[in-house]
Kinemage of the C-alpha trace (Angstrom):
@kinemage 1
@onewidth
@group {chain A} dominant
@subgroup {mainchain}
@vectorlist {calphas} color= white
{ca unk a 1} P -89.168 -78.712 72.129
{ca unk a 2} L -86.644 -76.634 73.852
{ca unk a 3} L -83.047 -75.521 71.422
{ca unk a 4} L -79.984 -76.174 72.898
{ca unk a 5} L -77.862 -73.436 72.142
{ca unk a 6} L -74.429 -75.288 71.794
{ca unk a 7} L -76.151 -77.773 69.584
{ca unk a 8} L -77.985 -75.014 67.527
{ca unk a 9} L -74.909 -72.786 66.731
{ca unk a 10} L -73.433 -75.970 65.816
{ca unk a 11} L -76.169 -77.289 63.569
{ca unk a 12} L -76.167 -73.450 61.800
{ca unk a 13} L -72.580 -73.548 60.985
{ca unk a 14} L -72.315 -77.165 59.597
{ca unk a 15} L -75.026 -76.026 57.217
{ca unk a 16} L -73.245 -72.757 56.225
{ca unk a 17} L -69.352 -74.120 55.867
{ca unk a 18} L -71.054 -75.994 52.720
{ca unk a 19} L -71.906 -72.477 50.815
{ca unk a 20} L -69.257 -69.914 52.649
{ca unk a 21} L -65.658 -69.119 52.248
{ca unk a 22} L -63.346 -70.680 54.651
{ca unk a 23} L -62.218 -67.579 55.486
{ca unk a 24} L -65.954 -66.303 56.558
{ca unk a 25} L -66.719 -69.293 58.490
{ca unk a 26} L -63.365 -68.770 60.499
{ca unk a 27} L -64.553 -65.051 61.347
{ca unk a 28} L -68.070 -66.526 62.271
{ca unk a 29} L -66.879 -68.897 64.601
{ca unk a 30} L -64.536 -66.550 66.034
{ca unk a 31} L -67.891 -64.498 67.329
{ca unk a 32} L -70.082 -66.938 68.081
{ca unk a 33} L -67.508 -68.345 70.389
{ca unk a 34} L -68.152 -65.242 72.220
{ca unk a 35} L -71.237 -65.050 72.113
{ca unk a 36} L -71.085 -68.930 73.097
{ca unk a 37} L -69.005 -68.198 76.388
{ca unk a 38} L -71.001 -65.380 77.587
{ca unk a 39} L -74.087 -67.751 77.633
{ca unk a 40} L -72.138 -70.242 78.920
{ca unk a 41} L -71.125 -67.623 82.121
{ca unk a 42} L -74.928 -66.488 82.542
{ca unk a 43} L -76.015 -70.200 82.524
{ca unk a 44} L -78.084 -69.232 79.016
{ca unk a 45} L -78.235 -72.777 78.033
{ca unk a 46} L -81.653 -72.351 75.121
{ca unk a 47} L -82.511 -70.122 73.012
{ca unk a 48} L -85.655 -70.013 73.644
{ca unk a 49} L -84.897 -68.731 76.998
{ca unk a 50} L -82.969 -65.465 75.983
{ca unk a 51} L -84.958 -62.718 76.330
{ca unk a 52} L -84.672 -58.732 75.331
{ca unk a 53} L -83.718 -57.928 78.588
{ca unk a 54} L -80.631 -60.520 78.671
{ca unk a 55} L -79.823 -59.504 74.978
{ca unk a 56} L -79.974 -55.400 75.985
{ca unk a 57} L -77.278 -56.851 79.132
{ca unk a 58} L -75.035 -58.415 76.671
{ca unk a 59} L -74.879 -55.777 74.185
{ca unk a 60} L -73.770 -53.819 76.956
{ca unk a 61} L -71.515 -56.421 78.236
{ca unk a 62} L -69.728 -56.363 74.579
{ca unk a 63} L -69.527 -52.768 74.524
{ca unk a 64} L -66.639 -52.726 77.214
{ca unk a 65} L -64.471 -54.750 75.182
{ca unk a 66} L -65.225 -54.256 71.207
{ca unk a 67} L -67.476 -51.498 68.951
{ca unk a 68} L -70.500 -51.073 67.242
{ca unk a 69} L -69.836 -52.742 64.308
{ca unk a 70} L -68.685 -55.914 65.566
{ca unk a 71} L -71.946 -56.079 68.070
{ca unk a 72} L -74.065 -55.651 65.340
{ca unk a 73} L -72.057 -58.934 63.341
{ca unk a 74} L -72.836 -60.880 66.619
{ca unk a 75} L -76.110 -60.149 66.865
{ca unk a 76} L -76.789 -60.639 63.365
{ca unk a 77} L -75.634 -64.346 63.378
{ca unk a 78} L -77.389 -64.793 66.624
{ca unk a 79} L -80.753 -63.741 64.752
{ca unk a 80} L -80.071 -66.125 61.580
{ca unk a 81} L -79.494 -69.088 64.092
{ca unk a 82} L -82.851 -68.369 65.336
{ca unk a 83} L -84.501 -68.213 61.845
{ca unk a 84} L -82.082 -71.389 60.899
{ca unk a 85} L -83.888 -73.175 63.891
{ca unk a 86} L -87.548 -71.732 63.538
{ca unk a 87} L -87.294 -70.095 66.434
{ca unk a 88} L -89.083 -66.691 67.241
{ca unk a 89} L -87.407 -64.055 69.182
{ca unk a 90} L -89.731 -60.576 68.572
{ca unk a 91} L -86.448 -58.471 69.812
{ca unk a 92} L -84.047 -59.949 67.721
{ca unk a 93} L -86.241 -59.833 64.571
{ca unk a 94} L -86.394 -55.813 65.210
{ca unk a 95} L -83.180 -55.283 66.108
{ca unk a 96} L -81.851 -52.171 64.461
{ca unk a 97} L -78.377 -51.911 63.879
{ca unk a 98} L -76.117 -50.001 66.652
{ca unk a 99} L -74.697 -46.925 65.330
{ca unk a 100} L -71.518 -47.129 62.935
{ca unk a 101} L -68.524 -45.666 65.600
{ca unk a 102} L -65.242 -44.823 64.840
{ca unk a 103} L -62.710 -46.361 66.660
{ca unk a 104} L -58.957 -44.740 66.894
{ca unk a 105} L -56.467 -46.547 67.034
{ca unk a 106} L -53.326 -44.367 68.959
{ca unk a 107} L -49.697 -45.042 67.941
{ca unk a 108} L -47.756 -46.806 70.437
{ca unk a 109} L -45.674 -44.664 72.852
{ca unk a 110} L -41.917 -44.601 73.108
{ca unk a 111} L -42.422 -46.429 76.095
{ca unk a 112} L -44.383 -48.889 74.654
{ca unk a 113} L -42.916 -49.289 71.750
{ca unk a 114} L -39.531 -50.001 73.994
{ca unk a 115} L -41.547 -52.394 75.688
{ca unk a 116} L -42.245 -54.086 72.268
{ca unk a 117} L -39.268 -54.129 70.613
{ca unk a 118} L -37.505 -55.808 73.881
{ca unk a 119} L -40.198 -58.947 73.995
{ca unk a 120} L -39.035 -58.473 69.850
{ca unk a 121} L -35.093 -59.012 70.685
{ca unk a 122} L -35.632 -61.992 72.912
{ca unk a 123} L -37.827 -63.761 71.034
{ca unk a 124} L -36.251 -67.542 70.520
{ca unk a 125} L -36.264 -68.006 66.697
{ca unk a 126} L -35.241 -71.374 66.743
{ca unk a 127} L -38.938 -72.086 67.106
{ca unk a 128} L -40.274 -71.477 63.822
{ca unk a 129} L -43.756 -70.807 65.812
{ca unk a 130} L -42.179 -67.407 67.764
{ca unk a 131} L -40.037 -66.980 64.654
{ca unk a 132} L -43.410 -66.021 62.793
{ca unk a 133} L -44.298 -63.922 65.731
{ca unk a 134} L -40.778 -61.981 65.151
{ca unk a 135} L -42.005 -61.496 61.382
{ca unk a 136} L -44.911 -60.376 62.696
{ca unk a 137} L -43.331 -57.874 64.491
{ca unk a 138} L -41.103 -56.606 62.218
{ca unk a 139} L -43.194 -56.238 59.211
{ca unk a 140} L -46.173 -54.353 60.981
{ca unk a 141} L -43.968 -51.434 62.151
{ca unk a 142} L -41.132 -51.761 58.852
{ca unk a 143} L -44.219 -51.734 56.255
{ca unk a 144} L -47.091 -49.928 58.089
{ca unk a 145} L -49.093 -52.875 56.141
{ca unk a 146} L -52.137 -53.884 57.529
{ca unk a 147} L -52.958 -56.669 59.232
{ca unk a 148} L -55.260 -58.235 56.770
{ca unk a 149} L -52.747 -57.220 53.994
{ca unk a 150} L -49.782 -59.326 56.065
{ca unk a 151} L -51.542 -62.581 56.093
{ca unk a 152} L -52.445 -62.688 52.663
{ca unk a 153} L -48.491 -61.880 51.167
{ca unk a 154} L -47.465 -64.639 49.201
{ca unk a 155} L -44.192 -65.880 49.160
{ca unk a 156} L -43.689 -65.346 45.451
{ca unk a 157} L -44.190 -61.467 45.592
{ca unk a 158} L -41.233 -61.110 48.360
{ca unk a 159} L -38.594 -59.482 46.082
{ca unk a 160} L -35.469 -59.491 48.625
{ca unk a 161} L -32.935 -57.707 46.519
{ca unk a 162} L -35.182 -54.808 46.031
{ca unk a 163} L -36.661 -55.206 49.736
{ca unk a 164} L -40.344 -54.887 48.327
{ca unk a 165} L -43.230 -56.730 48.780
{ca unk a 166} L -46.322 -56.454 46.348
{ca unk a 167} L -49.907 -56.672 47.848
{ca unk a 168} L -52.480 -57.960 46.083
{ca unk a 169} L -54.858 -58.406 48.614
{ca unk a 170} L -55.729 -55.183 49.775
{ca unk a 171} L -58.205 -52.820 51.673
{ca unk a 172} L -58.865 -50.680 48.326
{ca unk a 173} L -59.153 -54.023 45.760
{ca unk a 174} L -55.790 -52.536 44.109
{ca unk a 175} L -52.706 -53.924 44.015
{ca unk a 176} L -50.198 -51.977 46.280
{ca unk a 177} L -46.276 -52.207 47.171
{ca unk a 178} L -44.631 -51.917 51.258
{ca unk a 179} L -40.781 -51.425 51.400
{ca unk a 180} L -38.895 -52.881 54.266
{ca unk a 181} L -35.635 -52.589 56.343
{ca unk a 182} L -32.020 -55.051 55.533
{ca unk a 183} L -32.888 -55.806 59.295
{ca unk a 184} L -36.067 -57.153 58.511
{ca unk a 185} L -34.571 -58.826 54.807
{ca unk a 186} L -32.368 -60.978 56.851
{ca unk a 187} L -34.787 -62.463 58.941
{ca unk a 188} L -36.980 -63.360 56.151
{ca unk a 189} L -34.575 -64.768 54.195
{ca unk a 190} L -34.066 -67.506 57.134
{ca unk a 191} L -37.840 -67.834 57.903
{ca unk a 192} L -38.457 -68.124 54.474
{ca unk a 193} L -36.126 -71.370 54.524
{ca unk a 194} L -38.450 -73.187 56.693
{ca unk a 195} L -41.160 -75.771 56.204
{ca unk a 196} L -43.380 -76.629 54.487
{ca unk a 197} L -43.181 -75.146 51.344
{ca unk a 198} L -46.621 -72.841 51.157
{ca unk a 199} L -48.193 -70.383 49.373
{ca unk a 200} L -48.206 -67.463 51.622
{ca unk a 201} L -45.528 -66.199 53.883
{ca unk a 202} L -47.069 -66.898 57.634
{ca unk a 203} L -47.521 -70.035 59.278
{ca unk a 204} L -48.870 -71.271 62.167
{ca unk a 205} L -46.344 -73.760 63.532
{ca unk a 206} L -48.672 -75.149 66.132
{ca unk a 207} L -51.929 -76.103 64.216
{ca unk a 208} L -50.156 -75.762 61.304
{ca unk a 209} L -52.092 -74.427 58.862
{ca unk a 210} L -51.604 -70.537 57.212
{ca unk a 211} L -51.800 -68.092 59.759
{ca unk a 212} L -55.068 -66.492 60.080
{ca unk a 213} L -56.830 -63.268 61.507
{ca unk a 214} L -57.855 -64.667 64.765
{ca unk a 215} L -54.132 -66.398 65.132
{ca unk a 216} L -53.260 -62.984 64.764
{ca unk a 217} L -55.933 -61.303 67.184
{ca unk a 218} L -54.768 -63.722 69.430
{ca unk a 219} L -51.118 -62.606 68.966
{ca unk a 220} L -52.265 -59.074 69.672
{ca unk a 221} L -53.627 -60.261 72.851
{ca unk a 222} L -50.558 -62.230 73.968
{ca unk a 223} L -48.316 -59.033 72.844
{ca unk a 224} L -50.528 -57.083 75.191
{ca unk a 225} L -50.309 -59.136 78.452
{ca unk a 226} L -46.486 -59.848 77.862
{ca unk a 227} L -45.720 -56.172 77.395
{ca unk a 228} L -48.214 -54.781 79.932
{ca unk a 229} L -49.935 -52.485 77.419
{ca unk a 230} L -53.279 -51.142 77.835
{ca unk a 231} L -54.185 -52.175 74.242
{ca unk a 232} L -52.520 -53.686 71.221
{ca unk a 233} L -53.941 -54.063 67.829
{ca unk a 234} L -52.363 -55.219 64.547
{ca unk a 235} L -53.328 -51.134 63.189
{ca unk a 236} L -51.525 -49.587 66.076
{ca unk a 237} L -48.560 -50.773 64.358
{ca unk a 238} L -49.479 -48.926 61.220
{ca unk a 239} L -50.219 -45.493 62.990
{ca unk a 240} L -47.195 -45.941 64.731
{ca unk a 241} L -45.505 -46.448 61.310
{ca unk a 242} L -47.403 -43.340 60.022
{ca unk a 243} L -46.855 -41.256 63.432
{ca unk a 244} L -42.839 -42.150 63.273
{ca unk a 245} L -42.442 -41.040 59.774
{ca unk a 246} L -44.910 -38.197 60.210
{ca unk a 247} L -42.123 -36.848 63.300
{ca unk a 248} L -39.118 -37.647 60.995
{ca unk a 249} L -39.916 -34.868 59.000
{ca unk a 250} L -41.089 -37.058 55.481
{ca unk a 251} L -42.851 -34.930 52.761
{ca unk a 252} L -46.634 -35.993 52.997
{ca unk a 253} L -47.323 -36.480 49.531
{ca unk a 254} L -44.708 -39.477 49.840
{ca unk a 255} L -46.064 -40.406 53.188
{ca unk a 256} L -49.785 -40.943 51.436
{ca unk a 257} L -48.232 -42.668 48.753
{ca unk a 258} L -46.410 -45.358 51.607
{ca unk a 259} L -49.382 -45.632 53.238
{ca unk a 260} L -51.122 -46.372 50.015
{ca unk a 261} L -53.889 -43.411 50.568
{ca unk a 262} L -56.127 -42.890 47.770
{ca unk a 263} L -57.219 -39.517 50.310
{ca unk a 264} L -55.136 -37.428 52.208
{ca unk a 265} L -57.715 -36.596 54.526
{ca unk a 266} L -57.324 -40.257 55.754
{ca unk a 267} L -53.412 -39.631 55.957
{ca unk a 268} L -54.214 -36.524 58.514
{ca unk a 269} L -55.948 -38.761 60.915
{ca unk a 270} L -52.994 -41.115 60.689
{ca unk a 271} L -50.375 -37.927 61.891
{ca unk a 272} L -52.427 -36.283 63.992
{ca unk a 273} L -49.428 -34.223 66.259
{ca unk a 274} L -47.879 -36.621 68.545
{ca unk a 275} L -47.365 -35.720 72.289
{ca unk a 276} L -43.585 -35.820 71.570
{ca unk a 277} L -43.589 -34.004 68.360
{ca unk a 278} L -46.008 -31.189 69.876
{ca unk a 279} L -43.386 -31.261 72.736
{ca unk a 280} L -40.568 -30.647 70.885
{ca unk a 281} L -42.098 -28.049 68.763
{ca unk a 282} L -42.804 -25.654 71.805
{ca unk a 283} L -39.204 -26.350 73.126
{ca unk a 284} L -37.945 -25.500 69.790
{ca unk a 285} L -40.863 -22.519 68.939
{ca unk a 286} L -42.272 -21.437 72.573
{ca unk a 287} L -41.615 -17.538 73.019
{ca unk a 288} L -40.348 -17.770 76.359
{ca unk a 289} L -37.734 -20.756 75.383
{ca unk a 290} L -36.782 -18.422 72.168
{ca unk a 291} L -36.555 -15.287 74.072
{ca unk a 292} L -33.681 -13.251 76.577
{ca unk a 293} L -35.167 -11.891 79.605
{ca unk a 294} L -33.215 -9.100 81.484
{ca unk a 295} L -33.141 -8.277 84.666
């Protein structure tokens, strides 16, 4: 008997939403939906009939778009479906890991960030679902927070007076404080008037539930096509935040403190020399701007 795979993947995650965190599942279903399409495009329809050489293809196929580390999620779940279902697949039982790689993620140029902040300006926020998207906005460059950070603040640890929000979901497992701007205070104190009362700040006005990290990845990509950018991801807005501050002459020790560094190594990556600030250092230190030549 032959597995279909839409039925298969299917099958898996019923069984696993019983024992896993909502949260999990969500991510899981986010790459198996992937995974799901490209099958669907290369007419892959059972498992038994992917092979190592049509595995090998999409691995390379996923490498144009996303890194190691996510590859090696996808093909992970891909192998558990198979043991789920019984089913033997020699290549995916050996599969070793792709190599751990380090992605950068660049701050946002002036240009781009122009580009931004103008889809920012027009956005409508009489519709509470772009209003969030506004927020969105806002808070990644005000805070330099990061994007997992931002969908789990909760309402109750907004402190408006004192502009402040504490984080106690974070990266490190420690709680953590962002600051932000009286522009960015008077929008929340509208969007924080609107329905329904919830426990955490974002909301997804269309399927109405809290906003979650592929509502946001999806963001990113609709951020991307409306501003013509060549990538956008929820941490460019933090090196941006990092890059900005870095240029605006701010002591470091505070700047590892803001963006909650435990080592300042990781803070150097984040201010590497901009193109701008490297450009306006050799105007202002070059020897033959800083120098009179005589005939």
């Amino acid at each position: 008997m032959k597995h279909i795979f839409e039925n298969s993947i299917d099958e898996y995650m019923e069984e696993l939403e019983l024992d896993v965190a909502p949260q999990t599942i969500q991510a899981y279903w986010y790459n198996l939906n992937v995974v799901r399409k490209y099958l669907k495009e290369k007419n892959i329809k059972y498992l038994e009939h992917l092979s190592k050489d049509k595995i090998i293809d999409m691995i390379k196929h996923f490498k144009k778009t996303c890194k190691n580390v996510t590859i090696n999620k996808r093909i992970r779940l891909l192998k558990r479906i198979y043991e789920f279902h019984n089913v033997k697949n020699e290549y995916l039982s050996n599969f070793k890991k792709l190599k751990r790689t380090t992605i950068h993620y660049d701050p946002f140029t002036e240009s781009q960030l122009k580009k931004i902040m103008n889809y920012a300006i027009n956005i409508d926020t009489s519709n509470p679902y772009e209003f969030t998207r506004l927020i969105i906005i806002y808070l990644l460059l005000d805070t330099g927070i990061r994007g997992s950070e931002l969908l789990h603040v909760e309402i109750k640890n907004i402190d408006l007076d004192e502009r402040v929000i504490k984080l106690t979901h974070t990266k490190t497992k420690k709680q953590g404080y962002v600051f932000f701007s009286t522009v960015t205070k008077e929008l929340l104190q509208d969007y924080l008037k609107l329905q329904p009362e919830r426990k955490y700040l974002l909301w997804n006005y269309i399927s109405y539930k809290n906003y979650t990290y592929i509502h946001l990845r999806n963001f990113m990509d609709h951020l991307k096509k409306e501003c013509n950018l060549v990538k956008c991801h929820a941490h460019m807005f933090r090196h941006t935040f990092a890059t900005r501050m870095h240029e605006s002459g701010i002591d470091f020790l505070v700047l590892q403190n803001l963006m909650r560094h435990e080592n300042p190594e990781m803070t150097k990556i984040y201010t590497r020399t901009s193109y701008k600030l490297k450009k306006k250092s050799h105007d202002s230190y070059g020897i033959l701007n800083n120098i009179s030549i005589q005939n």
